[in-house]
Backbone as a printed PyTorch tensor [residue, N CA C, xyz], in Angstrom:
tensor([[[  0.8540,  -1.1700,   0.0000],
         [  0.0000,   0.0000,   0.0000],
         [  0.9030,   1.2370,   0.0000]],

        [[  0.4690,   2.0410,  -0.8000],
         [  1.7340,   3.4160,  -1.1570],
         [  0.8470,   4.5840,  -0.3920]],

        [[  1.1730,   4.9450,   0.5700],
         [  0.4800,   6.5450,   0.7730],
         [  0.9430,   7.8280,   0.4450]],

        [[  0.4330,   9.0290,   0.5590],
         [  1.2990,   9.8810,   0.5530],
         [  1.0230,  10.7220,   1.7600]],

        [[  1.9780,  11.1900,   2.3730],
         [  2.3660,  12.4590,   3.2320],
         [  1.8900,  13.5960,   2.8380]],

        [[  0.8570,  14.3580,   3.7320],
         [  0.8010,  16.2790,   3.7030],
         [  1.3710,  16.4860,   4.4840]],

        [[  1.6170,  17.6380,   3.8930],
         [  1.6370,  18.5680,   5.5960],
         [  0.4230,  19.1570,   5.8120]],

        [[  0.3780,  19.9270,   6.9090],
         [ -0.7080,  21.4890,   7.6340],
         [ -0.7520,  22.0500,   6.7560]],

        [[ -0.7320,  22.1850,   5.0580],
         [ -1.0140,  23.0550,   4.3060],
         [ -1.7060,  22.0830,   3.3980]],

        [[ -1.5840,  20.8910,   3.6550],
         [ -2.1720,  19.8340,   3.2200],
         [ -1.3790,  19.7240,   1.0070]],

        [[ -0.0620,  20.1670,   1.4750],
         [  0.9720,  19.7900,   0.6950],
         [  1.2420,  18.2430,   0.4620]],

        [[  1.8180,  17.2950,  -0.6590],
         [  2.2920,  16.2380,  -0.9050],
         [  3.8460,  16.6850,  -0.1560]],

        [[  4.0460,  16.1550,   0.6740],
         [  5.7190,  16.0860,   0.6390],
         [  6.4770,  14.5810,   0.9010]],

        [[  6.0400,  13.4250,   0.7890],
         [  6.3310,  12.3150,   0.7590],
         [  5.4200,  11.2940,   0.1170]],

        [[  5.9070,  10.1970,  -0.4620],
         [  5.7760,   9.1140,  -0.5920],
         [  6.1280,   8.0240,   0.2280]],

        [[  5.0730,   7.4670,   0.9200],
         [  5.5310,   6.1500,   1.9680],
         [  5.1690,   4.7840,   1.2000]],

        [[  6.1590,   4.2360,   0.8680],
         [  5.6570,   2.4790,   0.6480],
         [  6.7100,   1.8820,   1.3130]],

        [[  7.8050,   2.0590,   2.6790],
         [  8.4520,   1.3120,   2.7140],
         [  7.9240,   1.2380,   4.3010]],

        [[  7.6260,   0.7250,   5.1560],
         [  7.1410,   0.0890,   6.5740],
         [  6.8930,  -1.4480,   6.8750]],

        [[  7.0440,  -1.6720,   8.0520],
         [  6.8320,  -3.0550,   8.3310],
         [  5.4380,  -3.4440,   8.3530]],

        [[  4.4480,  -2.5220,   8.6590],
         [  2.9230,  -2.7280,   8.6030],
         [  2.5290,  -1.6510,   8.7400]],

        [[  1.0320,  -1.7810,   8.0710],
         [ -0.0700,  -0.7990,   8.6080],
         [ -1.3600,  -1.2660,   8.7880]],

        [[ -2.3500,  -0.7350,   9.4260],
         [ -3.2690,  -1.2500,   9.6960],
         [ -4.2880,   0.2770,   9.1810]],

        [[ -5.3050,   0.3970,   8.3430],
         [ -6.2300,   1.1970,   8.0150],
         [ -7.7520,   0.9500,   7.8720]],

        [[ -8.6470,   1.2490,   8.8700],
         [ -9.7130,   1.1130,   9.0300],
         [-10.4590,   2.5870,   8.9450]],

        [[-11.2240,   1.6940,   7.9060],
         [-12.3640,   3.1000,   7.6000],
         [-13.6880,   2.6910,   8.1400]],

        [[-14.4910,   3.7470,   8.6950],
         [-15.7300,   3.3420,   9.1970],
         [-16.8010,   3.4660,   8.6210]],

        [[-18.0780,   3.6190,   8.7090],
         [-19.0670,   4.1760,   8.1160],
         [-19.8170,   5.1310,   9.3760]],

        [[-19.8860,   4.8480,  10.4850],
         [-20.5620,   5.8120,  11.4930],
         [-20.0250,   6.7380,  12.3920]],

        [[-18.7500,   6.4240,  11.9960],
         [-17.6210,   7.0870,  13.0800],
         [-16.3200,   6.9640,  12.3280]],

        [[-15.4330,   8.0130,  12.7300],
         [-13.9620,   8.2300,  12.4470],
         [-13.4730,   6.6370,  12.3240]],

        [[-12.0020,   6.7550,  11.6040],
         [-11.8810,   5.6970,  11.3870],
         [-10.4300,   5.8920,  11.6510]],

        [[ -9.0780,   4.5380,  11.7620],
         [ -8.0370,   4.9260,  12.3590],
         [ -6.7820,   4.3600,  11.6650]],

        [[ -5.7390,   4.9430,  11.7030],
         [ -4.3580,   3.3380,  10.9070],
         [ -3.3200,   3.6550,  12.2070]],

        [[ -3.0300,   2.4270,  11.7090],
         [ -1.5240,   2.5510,  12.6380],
         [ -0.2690,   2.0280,  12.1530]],

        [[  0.7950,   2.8260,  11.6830],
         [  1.7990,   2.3850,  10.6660],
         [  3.4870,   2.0450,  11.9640]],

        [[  3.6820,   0.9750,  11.0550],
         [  5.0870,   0.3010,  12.2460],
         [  6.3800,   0.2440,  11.2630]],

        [[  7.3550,   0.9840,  11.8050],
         [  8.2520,   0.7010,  11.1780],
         [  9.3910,   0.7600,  11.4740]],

        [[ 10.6720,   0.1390,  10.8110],
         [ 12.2530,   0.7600,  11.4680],
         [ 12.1970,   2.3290,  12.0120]],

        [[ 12.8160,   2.2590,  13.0520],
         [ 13.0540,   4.2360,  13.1230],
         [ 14.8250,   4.3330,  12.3970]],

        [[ 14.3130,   5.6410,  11.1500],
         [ 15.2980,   5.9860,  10.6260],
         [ 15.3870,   7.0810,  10.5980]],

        [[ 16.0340,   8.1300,  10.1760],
         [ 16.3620,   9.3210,   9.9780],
         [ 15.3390,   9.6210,   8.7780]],

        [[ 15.6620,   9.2710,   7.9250],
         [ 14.2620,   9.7440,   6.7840],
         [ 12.5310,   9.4950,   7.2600]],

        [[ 12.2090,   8.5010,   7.8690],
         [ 11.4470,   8.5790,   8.5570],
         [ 10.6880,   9.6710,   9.5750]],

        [[ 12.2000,   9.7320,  10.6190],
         [ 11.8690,  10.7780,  11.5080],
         [ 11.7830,  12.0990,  10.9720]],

        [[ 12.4940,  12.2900,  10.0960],
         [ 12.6900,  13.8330,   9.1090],
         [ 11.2430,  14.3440,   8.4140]],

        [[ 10.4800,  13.1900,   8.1990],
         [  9.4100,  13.4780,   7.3780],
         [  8.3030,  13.4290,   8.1390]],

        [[  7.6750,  12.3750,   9.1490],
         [  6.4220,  12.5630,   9.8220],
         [  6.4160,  13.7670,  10.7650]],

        [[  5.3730,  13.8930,  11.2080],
         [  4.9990,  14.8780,  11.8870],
         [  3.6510,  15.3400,  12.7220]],

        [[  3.6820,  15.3660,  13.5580],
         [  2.5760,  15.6290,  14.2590],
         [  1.3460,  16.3820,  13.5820]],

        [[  0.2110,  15.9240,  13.1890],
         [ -1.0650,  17.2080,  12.6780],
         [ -0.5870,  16.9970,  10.8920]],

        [[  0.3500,  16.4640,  10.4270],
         [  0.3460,  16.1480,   9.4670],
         [ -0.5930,  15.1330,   8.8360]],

        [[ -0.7220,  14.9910,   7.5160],
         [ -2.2680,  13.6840,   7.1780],
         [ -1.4630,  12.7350,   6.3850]],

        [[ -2.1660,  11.4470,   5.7810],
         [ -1.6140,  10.4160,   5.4140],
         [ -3.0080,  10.2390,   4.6590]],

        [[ -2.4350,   9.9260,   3.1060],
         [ -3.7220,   9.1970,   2.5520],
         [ -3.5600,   7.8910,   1.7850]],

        [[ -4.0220,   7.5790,   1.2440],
         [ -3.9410,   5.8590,   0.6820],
         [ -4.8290,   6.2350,   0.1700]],

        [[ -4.4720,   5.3730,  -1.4310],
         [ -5.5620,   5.8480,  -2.7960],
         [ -6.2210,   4.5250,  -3.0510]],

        [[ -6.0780,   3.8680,  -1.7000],
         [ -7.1100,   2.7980,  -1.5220],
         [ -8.3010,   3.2550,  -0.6920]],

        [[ -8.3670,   4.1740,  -0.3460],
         [ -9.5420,   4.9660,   0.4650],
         [ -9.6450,   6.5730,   0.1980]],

        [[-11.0150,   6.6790,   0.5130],
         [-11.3050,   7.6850,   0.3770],
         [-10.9050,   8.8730,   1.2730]],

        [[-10.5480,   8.4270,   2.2220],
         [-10.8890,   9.0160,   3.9090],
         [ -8.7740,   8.8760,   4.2970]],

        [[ -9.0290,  10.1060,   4.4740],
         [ -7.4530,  10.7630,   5.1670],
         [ -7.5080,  10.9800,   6.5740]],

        [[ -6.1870,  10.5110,   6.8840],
         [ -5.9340,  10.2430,   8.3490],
         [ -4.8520,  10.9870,   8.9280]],

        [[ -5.0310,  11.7390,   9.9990],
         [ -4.6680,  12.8670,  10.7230],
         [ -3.4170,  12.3350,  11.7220]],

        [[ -1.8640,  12.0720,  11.6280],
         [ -1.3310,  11.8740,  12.6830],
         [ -1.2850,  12.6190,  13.4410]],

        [[ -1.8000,  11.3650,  14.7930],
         [ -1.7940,  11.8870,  16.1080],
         [ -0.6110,  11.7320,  16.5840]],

        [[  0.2900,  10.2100,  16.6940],
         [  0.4360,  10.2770,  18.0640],
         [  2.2620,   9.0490,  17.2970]],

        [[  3.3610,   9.6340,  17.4120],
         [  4.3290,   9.5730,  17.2320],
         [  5.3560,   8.7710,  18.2750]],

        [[  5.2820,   7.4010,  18.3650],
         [  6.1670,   6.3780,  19.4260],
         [  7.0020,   5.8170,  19.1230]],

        [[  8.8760,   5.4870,  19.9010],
         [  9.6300,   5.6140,  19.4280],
         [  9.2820,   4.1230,  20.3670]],

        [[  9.6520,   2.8420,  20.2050],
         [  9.8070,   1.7150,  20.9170],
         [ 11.1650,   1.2660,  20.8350]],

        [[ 11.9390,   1.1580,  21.6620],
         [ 13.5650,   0.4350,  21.7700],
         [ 13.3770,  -1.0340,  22.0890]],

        [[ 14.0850,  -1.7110,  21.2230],
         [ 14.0600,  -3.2940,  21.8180],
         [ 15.4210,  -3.5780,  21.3350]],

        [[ 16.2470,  -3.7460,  22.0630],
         [ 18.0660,  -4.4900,  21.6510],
         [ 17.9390,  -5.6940,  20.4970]],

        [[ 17.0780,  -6.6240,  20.3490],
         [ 17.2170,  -7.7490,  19.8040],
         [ 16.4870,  -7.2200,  18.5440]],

        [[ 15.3020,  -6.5640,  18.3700],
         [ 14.5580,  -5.9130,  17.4190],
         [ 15.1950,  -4.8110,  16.7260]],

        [[ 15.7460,  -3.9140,  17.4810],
         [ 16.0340,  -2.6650,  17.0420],
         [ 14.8420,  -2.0810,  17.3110]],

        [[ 14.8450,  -0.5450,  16.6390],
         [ 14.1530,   0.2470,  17.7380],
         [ 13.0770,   0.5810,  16.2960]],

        [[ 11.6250,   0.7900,  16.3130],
         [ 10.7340,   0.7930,  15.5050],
         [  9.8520,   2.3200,  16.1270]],

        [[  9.3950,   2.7100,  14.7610],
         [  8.1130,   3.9780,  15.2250],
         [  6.9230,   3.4130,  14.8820]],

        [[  5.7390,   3.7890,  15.9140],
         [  4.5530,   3.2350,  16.0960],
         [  3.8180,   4.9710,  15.7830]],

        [[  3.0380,   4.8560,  14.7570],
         [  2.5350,   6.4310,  14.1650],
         [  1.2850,   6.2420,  14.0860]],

        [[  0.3280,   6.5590,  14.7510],
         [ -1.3880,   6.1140,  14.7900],
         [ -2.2250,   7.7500,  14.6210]],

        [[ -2.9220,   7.2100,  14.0200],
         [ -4.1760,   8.3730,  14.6080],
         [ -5.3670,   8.5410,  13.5740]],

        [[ -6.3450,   9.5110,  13.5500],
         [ -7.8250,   9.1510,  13.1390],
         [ -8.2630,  10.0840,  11.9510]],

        [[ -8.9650,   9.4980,  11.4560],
         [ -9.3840,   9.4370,  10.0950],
         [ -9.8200,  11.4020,  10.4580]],

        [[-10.0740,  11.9270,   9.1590],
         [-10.6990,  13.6550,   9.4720],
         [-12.1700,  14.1080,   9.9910]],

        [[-12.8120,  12.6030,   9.9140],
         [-14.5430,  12.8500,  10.6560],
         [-13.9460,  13.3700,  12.4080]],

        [[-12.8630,  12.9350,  12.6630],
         [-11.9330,  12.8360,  13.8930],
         [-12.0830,  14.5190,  15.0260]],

        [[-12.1550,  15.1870,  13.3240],
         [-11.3800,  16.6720,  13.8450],
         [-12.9560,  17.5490,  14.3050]],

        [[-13.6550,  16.9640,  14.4170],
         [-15.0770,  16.9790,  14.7890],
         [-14.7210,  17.2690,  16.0200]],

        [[-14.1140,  16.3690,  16.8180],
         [-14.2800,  16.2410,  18.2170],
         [-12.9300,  17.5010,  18.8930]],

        [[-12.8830,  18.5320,  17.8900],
         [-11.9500,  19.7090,  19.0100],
         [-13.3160,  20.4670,  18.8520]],

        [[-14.6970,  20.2840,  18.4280],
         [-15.5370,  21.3210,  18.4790],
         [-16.6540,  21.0850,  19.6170]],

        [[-17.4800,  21.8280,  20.3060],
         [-18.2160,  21.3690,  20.9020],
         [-19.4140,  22.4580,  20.4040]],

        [[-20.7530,  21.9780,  20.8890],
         [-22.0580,  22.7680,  20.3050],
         [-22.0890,  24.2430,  21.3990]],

        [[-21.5430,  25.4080,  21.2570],
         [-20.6590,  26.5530,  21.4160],
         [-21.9910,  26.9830,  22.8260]],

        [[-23.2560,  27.2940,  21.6560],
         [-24.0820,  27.2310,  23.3820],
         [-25.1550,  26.7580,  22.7250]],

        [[-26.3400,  26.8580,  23.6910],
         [-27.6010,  26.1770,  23.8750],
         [-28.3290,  26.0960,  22.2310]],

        [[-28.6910,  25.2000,  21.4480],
         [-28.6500,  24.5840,  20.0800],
         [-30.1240,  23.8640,  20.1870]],

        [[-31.0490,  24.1560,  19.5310],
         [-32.4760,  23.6650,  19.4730],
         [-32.6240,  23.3860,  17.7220]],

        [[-33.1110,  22.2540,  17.7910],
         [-33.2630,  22.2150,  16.1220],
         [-34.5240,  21.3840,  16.0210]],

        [[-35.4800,  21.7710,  14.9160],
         [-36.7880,  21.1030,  14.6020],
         [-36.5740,  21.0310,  12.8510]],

        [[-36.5620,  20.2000,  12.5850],
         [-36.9420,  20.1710,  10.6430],
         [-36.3220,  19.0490,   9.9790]],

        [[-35.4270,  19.4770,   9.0090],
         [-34.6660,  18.2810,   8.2770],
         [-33.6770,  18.3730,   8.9750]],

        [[-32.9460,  16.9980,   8.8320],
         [-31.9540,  16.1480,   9.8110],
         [-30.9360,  16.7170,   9.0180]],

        [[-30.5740,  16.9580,   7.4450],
         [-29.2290,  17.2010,   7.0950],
         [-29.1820,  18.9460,   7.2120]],

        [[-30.3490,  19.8080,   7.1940],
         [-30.2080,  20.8920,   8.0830],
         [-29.5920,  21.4110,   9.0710]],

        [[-29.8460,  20.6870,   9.3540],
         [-29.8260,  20.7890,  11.1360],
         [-28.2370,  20.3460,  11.5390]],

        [[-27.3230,  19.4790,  10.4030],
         [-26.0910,  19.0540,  10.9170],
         [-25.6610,  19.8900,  10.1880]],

        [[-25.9510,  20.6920,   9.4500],
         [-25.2040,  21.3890,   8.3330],
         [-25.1300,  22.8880,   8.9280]],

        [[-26.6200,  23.4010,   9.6840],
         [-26.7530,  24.1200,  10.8970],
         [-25.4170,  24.0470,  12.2670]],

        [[-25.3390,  23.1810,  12.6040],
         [-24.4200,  22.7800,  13.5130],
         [-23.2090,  22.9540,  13.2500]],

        [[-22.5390,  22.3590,  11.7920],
         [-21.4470,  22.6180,  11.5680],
         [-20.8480,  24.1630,  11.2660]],

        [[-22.0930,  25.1560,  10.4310],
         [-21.7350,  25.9430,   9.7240],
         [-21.6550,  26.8620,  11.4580]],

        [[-22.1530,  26.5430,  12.5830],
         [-21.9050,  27.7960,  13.8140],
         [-21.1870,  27.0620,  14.5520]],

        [[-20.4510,  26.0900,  14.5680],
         [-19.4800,  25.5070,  15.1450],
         [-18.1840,  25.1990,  14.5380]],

        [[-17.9910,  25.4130,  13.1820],
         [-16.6480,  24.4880,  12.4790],
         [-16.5750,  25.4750,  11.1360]],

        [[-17.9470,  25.8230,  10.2520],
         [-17.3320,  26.8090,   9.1140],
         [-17.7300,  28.3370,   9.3970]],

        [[-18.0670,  28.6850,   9.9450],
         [-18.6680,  30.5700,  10.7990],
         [-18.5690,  30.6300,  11.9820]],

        [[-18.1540,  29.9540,  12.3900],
         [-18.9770,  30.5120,  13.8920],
         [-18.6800,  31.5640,  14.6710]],

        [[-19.3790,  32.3890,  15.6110],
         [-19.2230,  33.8270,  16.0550],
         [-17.7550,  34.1370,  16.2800]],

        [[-17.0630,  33.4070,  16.9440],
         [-15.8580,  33.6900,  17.2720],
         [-14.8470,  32.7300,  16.4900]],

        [[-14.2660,  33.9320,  15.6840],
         [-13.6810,  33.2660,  14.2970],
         [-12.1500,  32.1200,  14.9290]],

        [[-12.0770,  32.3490,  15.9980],
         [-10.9200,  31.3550,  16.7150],
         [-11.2100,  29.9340,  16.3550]],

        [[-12.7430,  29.6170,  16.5390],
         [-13.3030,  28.6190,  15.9080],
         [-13.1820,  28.0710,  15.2850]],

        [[-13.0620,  28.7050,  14.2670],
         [-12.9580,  28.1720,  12.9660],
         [-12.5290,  27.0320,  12.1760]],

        [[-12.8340,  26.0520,  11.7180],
         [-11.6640,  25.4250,  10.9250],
         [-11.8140,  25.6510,   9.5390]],

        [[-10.2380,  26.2160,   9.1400],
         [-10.3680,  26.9360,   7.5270],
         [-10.5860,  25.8310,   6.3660]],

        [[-11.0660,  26.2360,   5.9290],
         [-11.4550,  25.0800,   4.4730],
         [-11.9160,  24.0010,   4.6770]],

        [[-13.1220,  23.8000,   5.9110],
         [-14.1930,  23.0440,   5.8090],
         [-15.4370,  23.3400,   5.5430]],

        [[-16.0090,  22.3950,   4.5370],
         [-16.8890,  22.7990,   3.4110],
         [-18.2680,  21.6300,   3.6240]],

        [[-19.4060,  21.9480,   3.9060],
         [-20.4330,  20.8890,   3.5440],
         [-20.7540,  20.7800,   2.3710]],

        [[-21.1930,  19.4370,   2.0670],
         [-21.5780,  18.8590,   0.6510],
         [-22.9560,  18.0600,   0.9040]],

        [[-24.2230,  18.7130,   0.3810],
         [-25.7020,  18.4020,   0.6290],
         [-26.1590,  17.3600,  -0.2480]],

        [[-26.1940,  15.9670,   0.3710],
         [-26.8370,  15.6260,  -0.5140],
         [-27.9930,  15.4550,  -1.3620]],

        [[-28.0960,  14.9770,  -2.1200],
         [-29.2930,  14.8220,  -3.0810],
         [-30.4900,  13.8540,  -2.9530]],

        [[-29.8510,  12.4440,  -2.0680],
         [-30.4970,  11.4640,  -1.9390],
         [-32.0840,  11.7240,  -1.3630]],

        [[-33.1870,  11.0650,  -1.6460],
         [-34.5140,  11.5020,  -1.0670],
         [-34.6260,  10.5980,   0.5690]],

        [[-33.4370,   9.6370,   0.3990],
         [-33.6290,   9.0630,   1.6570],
         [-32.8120,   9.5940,   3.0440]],

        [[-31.9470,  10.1270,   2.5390],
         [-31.3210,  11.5910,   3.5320],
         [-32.0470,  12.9200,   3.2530]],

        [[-32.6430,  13.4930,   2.1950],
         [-33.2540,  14.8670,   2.3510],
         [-35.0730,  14.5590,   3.4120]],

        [[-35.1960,  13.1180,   3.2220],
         [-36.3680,  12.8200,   3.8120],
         [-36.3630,  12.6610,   5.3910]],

        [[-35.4700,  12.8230,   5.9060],
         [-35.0120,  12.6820,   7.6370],
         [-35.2540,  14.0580,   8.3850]],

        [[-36.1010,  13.7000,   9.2140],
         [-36.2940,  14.7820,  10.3050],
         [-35.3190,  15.4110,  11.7070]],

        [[-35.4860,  15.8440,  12.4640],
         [-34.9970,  15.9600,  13.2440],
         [-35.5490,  17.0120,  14.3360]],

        [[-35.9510,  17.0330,  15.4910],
         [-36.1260,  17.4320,  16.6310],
         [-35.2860,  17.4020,  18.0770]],

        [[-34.5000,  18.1150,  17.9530],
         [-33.5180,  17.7390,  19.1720],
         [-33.2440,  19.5650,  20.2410]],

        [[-32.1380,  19.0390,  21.2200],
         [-31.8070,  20.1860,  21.6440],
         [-30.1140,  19.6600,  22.2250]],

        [[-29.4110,  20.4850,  22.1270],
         [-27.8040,  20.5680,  22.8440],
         [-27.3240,  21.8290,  23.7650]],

        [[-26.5860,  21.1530,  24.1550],
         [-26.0150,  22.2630,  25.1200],
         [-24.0080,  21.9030,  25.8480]],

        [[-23.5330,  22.1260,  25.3290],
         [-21.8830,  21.9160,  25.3250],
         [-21.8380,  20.7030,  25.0550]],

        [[-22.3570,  19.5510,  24.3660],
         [-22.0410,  18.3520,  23.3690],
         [-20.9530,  18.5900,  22.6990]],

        [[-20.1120,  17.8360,  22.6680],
         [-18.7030,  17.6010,  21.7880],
         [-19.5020,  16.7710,  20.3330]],

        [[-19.1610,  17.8390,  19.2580],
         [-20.1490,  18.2180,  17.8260],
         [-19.6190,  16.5380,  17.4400]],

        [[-18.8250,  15.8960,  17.6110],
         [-18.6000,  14.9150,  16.9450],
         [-19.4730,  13.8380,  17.4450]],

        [[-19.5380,  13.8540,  18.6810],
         [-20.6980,  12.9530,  19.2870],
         [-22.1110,  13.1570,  18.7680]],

        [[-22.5380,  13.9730,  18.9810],
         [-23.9190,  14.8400,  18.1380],
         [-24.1310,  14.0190,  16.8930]],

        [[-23.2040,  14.2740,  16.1570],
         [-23.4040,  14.1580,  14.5240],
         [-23.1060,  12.3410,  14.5370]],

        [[-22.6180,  11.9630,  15.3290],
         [-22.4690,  10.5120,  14.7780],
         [-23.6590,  10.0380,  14.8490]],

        [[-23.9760,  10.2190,  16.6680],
         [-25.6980,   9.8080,  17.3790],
         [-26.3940,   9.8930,  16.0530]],

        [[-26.5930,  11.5280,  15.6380],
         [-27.8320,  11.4230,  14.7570],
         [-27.8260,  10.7110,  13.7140]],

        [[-26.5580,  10.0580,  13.2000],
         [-26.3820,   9.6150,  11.7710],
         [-26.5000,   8.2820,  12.1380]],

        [[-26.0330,   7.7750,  13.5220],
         [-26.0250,   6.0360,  13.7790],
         [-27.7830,   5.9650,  13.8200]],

        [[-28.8080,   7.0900,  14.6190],
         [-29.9050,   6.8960,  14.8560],
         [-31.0300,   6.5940,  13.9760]],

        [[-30.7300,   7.4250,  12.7020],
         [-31.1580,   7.6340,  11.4400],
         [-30.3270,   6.4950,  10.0970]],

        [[-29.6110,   5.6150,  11.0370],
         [-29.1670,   4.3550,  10.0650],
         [-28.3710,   5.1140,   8.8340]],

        [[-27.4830,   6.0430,   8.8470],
         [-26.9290,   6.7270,   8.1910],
         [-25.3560,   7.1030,   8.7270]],

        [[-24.6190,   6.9840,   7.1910],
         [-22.9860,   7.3180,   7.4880],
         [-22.5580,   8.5240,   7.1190]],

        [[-21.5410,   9.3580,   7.5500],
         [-21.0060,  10.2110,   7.1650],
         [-19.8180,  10.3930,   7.2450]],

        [[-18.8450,  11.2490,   6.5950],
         [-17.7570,  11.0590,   5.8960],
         [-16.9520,  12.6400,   6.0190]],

        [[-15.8710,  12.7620,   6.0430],
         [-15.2760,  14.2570,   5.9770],
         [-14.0860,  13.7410,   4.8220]],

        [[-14.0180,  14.3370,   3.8210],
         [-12.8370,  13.9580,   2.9160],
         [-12.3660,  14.8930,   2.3570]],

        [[-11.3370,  14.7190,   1.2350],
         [-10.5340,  15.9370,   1.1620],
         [-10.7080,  16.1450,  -0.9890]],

        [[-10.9600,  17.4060,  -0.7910],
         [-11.1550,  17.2860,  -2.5600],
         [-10.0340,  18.0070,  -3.0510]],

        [[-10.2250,  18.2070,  -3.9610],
         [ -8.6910,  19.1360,  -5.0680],
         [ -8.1750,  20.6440,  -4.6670]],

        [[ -9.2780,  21.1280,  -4.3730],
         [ -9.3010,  22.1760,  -3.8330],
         [ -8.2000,  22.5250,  -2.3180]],

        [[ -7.9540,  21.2180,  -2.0980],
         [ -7.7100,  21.0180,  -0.1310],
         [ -8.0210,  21.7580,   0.4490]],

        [[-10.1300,  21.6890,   0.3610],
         [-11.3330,  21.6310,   1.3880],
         [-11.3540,  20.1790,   2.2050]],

        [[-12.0920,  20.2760,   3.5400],
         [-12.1330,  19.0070,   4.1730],
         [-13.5020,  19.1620,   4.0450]],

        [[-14.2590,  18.2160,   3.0650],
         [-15.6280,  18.0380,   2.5220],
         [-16.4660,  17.2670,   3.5030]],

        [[-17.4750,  17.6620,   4.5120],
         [-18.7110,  17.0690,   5.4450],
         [-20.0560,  16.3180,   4.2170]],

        [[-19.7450,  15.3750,   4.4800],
         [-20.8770,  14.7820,   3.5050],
         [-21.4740,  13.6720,   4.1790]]])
């Protein structure tokens, strides 16, 4: 499996096909995660990076390194353990900002949520730049209701609930543009 390396500008700056394993799980109701193992080398260490992404053009869905582990073993040699979660992920630095009442359509109402929590919201600190919703068309998602209320919910929890409740998946991916697309 060949991935490639961004950076925070969501730049190509590597090609990875050389590791001892990876593991990449994509979900349908929730973030999804990999975890890549390999010699620790200098080119290695030179290139990953914390908040940097990883994609595989075996999936749709790009994955956000988290979390950077150096393991020493004398008989092994010493390996990096590089994990972390798919971009539905980045949901969960947002929470529903204040008190949130919603009655109508269900993809409204998340699209509501996102656009005052993640693409506008009052206090532009908020923000995350170049995330974009994408509405779909389907009559079996424009046909979903919704009646709810929140109040400091972490937005990623919110949006899964309603999508696991309503037997429905959703997805954050990355298009040409490098927008992170809510669909």
């Amino acid at each position: 499996m060949e991935l490639t390396l961004l950076n925070t500008s969501l730049d190509a700056t590597a090609i990875i096909d050389e590791y001892e394993s990876i593991i990449w799980t994509d979900r349908y109701h929730e973030h999804g995660d990999f975890e890549l193992y390999s010699p620790v080398s200098e080119s290695i260490l030179s290139v990953f990076k914390q908040d940097y992404y990883l994609m595989n053009r075996a999936s749709e869905h790009v994955m956000i390194i988290e979390k950077l582990l150096i393991k020493t073993d004398v008989e092994d040699g010493n390996h990096i353990q590089i994990t972390g979660r798919s971009l539905e992920s980045i949901l969960k630095r947002r929470i529903v900002w204040k008190q949130r009442s919603y009655n109508g359509d269900l993809q409204n109402g998340i699209k509501a949520l996102l656009t005052e929590n993640v693409i506008a919201p009052s206090d532009p600190a908020r923000r995350i730049d170049n995330f974009i919703f994408e509405a779909s068309t389907d009559p079996k998602i424009t046909a979903l209701k919704l009646d709810a209320q929140w109040t400091g919910d972490e937005l990623y929890d919110v949006i899964s609930k309603l999508c696991r409740e309503n037997g429905i998946g959703f997805k954050v991916t990355l298009n040409n543009n490098k927008q992170f697309v809510f669909k």
